[in-house]
C-alpha positions as CSV (number, residue, x, y, z in Angstrom):
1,X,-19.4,-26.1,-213.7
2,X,-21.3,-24.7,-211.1
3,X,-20.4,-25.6,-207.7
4,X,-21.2,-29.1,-205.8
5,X,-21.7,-29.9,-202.6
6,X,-20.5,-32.4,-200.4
7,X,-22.9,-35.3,-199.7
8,X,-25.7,-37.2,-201.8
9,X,-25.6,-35.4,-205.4
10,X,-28.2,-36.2,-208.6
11,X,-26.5,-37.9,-211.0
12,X,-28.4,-36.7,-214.6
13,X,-27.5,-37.8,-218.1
14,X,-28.6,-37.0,-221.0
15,X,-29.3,-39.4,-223.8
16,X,-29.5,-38.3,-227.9
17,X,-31.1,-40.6,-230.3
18,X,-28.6,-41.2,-233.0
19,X,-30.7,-43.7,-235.0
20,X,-33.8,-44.2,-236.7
21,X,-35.8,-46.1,-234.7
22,X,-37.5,-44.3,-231.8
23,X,-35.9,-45.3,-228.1
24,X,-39.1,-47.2,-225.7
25,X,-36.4,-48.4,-222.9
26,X,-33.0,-47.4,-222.2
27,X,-31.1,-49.4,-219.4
28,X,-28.2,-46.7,-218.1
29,X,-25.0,-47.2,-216.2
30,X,-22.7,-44.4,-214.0
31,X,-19.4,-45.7,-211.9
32,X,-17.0,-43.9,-210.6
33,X,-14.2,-46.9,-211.7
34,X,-14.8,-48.7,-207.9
35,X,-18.8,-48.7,-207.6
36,X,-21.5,-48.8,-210.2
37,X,-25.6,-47.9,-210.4
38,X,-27.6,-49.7,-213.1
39,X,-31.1,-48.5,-213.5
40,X,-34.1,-48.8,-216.3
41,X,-35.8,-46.2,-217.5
42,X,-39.2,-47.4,-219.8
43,X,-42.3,-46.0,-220.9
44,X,-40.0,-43.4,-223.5
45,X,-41.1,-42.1,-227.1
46,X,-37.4,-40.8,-227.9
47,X,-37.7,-40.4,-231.5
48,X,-34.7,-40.1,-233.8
49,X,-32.7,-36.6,-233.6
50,X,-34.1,-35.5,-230.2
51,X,-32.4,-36.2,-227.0
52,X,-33.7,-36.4,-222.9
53,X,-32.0,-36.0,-219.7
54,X,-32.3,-38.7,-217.0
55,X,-31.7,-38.6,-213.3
56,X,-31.0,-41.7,-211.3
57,X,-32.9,-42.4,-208.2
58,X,-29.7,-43.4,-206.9
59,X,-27.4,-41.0,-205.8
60,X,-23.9,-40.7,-205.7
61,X,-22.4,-39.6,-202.1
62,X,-20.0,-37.2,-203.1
63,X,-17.2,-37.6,-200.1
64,X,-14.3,-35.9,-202.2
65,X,-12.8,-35.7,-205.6
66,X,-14.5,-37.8,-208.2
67,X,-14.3,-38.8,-211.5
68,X,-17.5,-40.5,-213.0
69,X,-18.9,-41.5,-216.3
70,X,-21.9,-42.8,-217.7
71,X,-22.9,-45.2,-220.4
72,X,-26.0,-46.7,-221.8
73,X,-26.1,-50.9,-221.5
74,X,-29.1,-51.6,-223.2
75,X,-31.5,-49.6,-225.9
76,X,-35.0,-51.0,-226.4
77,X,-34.1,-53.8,-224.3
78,X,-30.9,-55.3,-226.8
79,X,-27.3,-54.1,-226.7
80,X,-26.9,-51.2,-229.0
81,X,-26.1,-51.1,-232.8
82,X,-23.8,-48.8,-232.7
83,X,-21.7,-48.7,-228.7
84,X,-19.1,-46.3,-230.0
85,X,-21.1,-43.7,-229.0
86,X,-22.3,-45.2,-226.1
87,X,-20.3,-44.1,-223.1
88,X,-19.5,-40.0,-222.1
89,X,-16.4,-38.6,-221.6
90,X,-15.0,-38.6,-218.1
91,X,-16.5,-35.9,-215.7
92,X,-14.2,-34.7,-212.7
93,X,-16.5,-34.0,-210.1
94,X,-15.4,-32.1,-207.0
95,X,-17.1,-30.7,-203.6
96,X,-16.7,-26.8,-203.5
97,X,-14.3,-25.2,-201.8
98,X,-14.9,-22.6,-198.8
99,X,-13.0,-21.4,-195.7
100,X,-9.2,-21.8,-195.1
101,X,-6.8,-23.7,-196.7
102,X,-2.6,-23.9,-196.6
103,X,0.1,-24.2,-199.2
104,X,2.8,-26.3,-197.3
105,X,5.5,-27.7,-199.3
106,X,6.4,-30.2,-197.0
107,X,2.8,-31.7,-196.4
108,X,1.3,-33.8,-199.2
109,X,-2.3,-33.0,-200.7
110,X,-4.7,-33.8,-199.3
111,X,-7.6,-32.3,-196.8
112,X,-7.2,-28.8,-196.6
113,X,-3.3,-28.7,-197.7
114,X,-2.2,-28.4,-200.9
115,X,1.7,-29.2,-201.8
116,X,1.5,-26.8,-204.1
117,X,0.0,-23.5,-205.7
118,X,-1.0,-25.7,-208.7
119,X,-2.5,-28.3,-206.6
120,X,-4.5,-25.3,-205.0
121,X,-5.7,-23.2,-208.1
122,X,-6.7,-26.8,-209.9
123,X,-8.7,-28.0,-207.3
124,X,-10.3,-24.5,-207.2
125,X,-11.1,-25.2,-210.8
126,X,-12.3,-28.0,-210.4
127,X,-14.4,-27.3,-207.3
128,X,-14.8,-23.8,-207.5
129,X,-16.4,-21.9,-204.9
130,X,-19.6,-21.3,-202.4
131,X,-18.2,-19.7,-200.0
132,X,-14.4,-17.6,-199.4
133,X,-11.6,-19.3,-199.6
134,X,-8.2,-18.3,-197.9
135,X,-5.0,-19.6,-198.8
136,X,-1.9,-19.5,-196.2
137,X,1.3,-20.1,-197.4
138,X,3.2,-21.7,-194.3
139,X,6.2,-19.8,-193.4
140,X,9.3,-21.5,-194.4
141,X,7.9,-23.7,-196.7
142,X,9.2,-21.7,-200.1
143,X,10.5,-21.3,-202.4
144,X,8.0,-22.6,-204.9
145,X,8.9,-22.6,-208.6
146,X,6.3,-22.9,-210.6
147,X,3.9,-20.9,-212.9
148,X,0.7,-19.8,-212.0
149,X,-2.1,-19.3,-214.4
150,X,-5.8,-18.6,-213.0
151,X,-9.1,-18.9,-215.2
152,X,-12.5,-17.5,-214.2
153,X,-13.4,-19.7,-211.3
154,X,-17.2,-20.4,-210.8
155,X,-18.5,-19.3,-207.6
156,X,-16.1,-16.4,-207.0
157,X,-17.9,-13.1,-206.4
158,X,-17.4,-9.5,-204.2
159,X,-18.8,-12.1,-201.3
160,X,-17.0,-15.1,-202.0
161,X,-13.4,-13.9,-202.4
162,X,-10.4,-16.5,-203.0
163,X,-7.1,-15.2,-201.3
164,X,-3.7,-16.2,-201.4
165,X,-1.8,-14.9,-198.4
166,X,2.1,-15.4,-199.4
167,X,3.8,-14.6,-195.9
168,X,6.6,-13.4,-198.0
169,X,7.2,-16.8,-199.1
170,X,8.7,-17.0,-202.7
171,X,7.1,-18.1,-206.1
172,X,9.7,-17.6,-208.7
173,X,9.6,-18.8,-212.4
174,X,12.5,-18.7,-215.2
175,X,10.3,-18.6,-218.5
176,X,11.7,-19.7,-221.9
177,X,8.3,-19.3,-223.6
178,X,6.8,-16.0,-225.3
179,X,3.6,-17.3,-224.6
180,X,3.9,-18.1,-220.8
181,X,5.9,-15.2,-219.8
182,X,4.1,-14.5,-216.1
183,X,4.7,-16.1,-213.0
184,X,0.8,-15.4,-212.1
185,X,-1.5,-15.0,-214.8
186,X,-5.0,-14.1,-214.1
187,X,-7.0,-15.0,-217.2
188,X,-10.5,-13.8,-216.8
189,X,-10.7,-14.6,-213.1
190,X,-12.2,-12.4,-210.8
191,X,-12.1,-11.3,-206.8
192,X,-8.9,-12.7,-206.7
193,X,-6.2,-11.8,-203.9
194,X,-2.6,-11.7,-204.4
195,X,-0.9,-10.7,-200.8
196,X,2.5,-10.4,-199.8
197,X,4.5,-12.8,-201.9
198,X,8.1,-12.4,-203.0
199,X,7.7,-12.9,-207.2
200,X,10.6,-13.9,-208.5
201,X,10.4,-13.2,-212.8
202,X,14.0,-13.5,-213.3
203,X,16.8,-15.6,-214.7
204,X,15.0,-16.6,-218.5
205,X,14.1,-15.3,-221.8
206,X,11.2,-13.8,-220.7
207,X,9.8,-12.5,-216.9
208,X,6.4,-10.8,-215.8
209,X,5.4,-11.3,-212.1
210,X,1.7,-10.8,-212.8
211,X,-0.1,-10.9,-216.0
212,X,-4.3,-9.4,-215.9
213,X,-6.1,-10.2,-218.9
214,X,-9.3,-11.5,-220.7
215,X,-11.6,-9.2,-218.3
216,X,-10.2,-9.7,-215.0
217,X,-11.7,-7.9,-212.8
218,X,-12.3,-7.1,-209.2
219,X,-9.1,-8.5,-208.6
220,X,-6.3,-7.4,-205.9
221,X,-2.2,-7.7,-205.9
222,X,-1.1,-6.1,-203.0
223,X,2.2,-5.8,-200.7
224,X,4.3,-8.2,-203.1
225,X,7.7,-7.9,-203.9
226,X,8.3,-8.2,-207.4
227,X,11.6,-8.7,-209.0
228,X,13.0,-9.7,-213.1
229,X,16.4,-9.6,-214.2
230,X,18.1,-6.3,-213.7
231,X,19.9,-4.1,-216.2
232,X,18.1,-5.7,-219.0
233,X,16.5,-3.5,-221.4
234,X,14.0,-5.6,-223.9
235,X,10.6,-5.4,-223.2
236,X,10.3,-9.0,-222.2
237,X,10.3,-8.4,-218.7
238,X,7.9,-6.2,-216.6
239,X,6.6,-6.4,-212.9
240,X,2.6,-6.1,-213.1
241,X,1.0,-5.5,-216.6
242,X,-2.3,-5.3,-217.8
243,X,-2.8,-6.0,-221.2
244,X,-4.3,-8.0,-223.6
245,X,-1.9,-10.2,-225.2
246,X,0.3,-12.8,-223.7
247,X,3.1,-11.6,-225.8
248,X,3.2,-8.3,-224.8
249,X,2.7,-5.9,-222.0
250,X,1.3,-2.8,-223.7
251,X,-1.4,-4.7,-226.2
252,X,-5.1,-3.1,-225.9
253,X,-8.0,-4.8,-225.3
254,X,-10.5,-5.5,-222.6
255,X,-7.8,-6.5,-219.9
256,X,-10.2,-5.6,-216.5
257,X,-12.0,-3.6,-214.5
258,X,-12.1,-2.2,-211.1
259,X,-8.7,-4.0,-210.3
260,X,-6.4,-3.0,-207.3
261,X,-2.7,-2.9,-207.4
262,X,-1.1,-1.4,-204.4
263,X,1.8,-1.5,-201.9
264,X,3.8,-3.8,-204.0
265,X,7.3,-2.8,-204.5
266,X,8.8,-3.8,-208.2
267,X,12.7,-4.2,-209.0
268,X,13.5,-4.1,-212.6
269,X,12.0,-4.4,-215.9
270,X,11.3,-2.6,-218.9
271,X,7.9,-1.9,-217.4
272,X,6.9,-1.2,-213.8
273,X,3.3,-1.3,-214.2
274,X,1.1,-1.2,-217.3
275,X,-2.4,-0.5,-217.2
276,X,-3.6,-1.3,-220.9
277,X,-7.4,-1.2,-221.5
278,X,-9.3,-1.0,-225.1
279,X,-8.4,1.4,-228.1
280,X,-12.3,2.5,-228.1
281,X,-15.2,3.3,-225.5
282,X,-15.9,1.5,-223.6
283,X,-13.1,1.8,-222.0
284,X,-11.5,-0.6,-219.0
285,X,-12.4,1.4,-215.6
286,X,-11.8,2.2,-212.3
287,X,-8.8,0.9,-211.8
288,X,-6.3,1.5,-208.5
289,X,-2.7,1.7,-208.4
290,X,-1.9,2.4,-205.3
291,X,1.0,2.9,-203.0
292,X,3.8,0.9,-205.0
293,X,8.0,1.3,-204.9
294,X,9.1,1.3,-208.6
295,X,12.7,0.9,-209.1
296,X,14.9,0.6,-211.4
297,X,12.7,0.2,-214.2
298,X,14.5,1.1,-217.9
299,X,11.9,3.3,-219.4
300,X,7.9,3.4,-218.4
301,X,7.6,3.5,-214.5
302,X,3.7,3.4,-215.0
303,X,2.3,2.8,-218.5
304,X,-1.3,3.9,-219.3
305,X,-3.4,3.4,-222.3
306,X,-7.5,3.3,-222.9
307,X,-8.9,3.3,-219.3
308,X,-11.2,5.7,-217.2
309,X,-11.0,6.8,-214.1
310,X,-8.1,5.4,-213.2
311,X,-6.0,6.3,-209.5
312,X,-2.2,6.9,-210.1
313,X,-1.9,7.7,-206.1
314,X,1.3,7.2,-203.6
315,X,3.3,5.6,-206.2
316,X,7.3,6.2,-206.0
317,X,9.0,6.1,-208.6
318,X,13.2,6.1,-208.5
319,X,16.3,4.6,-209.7
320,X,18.9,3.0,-207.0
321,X,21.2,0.9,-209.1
322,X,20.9,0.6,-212.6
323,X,23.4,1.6,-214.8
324,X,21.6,1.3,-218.6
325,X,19.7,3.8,-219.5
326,X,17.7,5.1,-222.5
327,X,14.4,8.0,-222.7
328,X,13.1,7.7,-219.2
329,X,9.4,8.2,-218.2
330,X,8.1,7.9,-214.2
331,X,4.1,8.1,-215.4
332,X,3.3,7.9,-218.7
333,X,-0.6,8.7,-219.8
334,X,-1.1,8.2,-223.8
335,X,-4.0,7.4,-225.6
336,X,-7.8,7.3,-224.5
337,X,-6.4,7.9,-220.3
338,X,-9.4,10.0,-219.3
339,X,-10.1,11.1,-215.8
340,X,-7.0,10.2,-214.4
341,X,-6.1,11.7,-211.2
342,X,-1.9,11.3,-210.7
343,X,-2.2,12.2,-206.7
344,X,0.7,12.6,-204.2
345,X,3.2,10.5,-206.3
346,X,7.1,10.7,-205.9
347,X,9.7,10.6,-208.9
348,X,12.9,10.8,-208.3
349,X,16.7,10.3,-208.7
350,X,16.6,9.3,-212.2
351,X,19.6,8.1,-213.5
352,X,21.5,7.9,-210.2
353,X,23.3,5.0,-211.0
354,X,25.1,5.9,-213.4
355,X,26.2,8.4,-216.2
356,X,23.3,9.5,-218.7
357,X,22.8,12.0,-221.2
358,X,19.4,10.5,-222.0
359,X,16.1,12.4,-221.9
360,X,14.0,12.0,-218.6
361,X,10.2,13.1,-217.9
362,X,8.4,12.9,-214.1
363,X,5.0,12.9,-215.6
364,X,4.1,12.7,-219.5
365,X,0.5,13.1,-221.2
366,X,0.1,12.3,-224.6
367,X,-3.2,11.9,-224.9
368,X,-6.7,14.2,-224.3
369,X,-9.1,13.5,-221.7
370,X,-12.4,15.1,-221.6
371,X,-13.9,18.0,-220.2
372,X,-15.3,17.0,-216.9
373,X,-13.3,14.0,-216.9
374,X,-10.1,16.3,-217.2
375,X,-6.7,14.3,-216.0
376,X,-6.2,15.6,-213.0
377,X,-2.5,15.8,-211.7
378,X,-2.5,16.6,-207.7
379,X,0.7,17.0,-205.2
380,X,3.4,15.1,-207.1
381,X,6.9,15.6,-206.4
382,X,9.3,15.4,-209.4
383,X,12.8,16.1,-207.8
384,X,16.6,15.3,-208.0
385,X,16.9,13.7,-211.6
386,X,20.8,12.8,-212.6
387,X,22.4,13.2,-215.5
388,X,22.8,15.7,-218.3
389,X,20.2,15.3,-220.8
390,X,17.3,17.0,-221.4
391,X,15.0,16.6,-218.4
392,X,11.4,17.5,-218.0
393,X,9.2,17.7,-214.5
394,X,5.6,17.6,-216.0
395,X,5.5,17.5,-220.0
396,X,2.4,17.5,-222.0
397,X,2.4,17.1,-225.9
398,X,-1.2,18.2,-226.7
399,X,-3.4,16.2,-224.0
400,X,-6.6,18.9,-223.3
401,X,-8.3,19.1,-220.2
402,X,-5.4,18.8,-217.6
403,X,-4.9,20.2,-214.8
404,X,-1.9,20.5,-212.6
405,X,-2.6,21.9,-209.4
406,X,-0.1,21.8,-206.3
407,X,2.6,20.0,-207.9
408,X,6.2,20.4,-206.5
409,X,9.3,20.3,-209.1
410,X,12.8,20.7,-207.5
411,X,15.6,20.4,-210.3
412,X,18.5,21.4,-207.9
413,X,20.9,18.9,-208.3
414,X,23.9,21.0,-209.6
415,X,25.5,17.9,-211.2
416,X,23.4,17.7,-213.8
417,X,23.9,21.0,-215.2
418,X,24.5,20.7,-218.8
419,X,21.0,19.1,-219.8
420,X,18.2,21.9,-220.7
421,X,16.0,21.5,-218.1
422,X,12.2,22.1,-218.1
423,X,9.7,22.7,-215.0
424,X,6.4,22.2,-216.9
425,X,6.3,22.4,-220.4
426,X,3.6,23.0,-223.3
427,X,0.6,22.6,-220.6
428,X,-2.9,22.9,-222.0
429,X,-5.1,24.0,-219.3
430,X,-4.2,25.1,-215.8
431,X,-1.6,25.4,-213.4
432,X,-2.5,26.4,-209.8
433,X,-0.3,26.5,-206.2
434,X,2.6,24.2,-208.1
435,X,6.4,25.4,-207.2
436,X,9.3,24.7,-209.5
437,X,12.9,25.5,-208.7
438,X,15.5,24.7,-211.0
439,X,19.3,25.6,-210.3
440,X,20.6,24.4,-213.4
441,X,19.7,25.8,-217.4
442,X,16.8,27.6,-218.7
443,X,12.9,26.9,-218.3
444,X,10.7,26.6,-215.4
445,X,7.4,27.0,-217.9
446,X,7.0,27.0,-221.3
447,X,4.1,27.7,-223.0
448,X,1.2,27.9,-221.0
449,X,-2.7,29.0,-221.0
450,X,-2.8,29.5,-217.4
451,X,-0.4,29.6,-214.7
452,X,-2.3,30.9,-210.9
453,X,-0.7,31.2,-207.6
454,X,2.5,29.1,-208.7
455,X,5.9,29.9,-207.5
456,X,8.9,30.0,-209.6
457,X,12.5,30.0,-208.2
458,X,15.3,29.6,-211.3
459,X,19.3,30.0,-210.1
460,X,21.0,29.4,-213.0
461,X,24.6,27.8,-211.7
């Protein structure tokens, strides 16, 4: 529904003939359960099939929520044959929203305070939007436990943003269901803000703290702090995922565009971030992931699948306390990533927890980009992994068209010396100004095309 104003408001109906005779009179009725507005309508040729919309000369004043129906008293002057059919469905009716609001947990509903984030995103369905809307979460008022799920809400556009600023209040959620996994969904809704909540996914069967799908776009979560159970290691828990299945945090499909993620620091999961778009062109697009603190995630820091143009930039990437550990990947581009650009990230201290003889990568490509749209992977540090497995600083496994340039790999942590360890390996396009020192076994680079202005310090110890 498109949004209503406060104040006087047309009230329109429309009317389908159901019967055989052709409608000359109808004599129509709308209440809102307290008041009610009876008028006549005459002079009609409604023949059989067809229907008419009709707008009361009297109109309803529109003071706040409202829930009205309508209903037809009299056809052709008599009561109707058949009444079943007779009387709409009720219609909630709300002014739109603009300007700022709070979330108060110790204030009831009502003007512009909302007890809850549910009482807030329902009236905004109801009401959506004419003009932007701020939401302030009071400080001291958490923690709220409840679920969060936002549809596409009329009104909302690049001018008329709807902002939830958390004050580091917390919205935590235990989910038992597969289908309701997220503490925040975002279902199709656009120019939405997430700021500076603490997300609290832990404690069930299941835990994301946000969950973009159904072509959400234009949408930013920024400076959050999310958090699931930690040490687990199914994929049922993740901190921010884009993808297009409720069930899952790596399923393909149109999930959004243009969509901001950045500053947020994530504790635990199976998944950091996933950014999952479609398996074919067009692809999901210009997405940001910006700034974030990944930690202790079990195996994809950042997960990327079928997007363009996509900003991997200022992310870090580390473990502080876990102590499970599988295959370990900091950013991870597969399938249809094209014209990435991986800038100025940090991944480090893999497997510091604990012991680990598993396999670790900084930065893995698995699938081609295009040329002139080449991946692009710029000033990343890949630096003190743990452990004796196999580790890896950058690693491609066929993807064309990337380019490393100015990349900084430091495997020097003489602890881990039993693991074969690997600079950059099986790179299919360029290297340029990138160092990589390694004090503990065997390659800096292995097989490469082209390798310019790079240094290369190996102490074997």
């Amino acid at each position: 529904m498109p949004p209503v104003g406060s104040g006087n408001q047309t009230v329109t109906v429309e009317i389908t003939n159901a019967q055989t005779a052709t409608i000359n009179s109808l004599e129509l009725s709308y209440t809102d359960g307290v008041s009610t507005v009876t008028e006549t309508f005459g002079s009609l040729t409604l023949t059989a099939g067809n229907n008419q919309q009709f707008s009361f000369t009297t109109p309803y004043n529109l003071t706040g929520n409202a829930s009205l129906r309508a209903y037809v008293s009299l056809v052709n002057g008599v009561l109707d044959d058949n009444q079943a059919n007779d009387t709409t469905t009720i219609q909630n009716i709300c002014p739109a929203m603009a300007g700022n609001y709070t979330i108060n947990s110790a204030v009831v509903t009502g003007g512009t305070n909302f007890q809850s984030f549910t009482d807030a995103v329902n009236q905004l369905i109801c009401s959506s939007v004419n003009g932007p809307v701020v939401f302030d979460v009071f400080p001291g008022s958490g923690p709220y436990n409840e679920q969060i799920l936002i549809p596409e809400i009329g009104g909302a556009s690049a001018t008329n943003t709807i902002s939830f600023n958390g004050n580091m209040e917390t919205l935590a959620f235990a989910s038992a269901n597969t289908n309701q996994r997220a503490v925040i969904t975002l279902s199709g809704a656009d120019h939405i803000s997430i700021d500076s909540l603490t997300i609290n996914a832990s404690g069930g069967t299941y835990g994301y703290g946000v969950h973009i799908l159904s072509q959400a776009d234009s949408n930013k979560i920024t400076n959050n702090v999310v958090t699931t159970t930690a040490n687990l290691t199914t994929t049922n828990f993740a901190g921010i995922v884009m993808s297009a299945a409720l069930t899952s945090a790596t399923t393909a499909g149109n999930t959004g565009s243009g969509n901001e993620i950045s500053g947020n620091t994530i504790n635990n999961g199976y998944y950091g971030i996933t950014v999952v778009g479609t398996s074919a062109d067009p692809f999901i697009s210009g997405n940001r992931i910006l700034n974030n603190t990944i930690v202790d995630h079990y195996l994809y820091g950042i997960y990327s699948l079928g997007n363009t143009g996509t900003e991997f930039i200022g992310n870090e990437i580390r473990h502080l306390s876990r102590t499970t550990f599988t295959t370990m990947y900091g950013v991870y581009l597969t399938t249809n990533t094209i014209g990435a650009q991986v800038i100025g990230n940090r991944i480090h201290d893999l497997f510091v927890g604990g012991t680990s003889s598993s396999t670790a990568y900084g930065i893995y490509v698995a699938g081609d980009a295009l040329l002139g749209t080449e991946n692009k992977l710029i000033n990343n540090l890949v630096y003190n992994f743990h452990g004796t497995g196999i580790h890896y600083g950058i690693y491609n496994t066929g993807g064309n068209h990337m380019w490393a340039w100015h990349n900084t790999i430091s495997f020097d942590n003489a602890a881990a010396a039993s693991g074969t360890t690997y600079g950059i390996y099986k790179l299919q396009l360029r290297i340029l100004y990138s160092i990589i020192i390694i004090t503990y076994q065997l390659h800096a680079v292995e097989q490469i095309l082209d390798l310019e202005y790079s240094l290369i310090q190996l102490v074997h110890i």
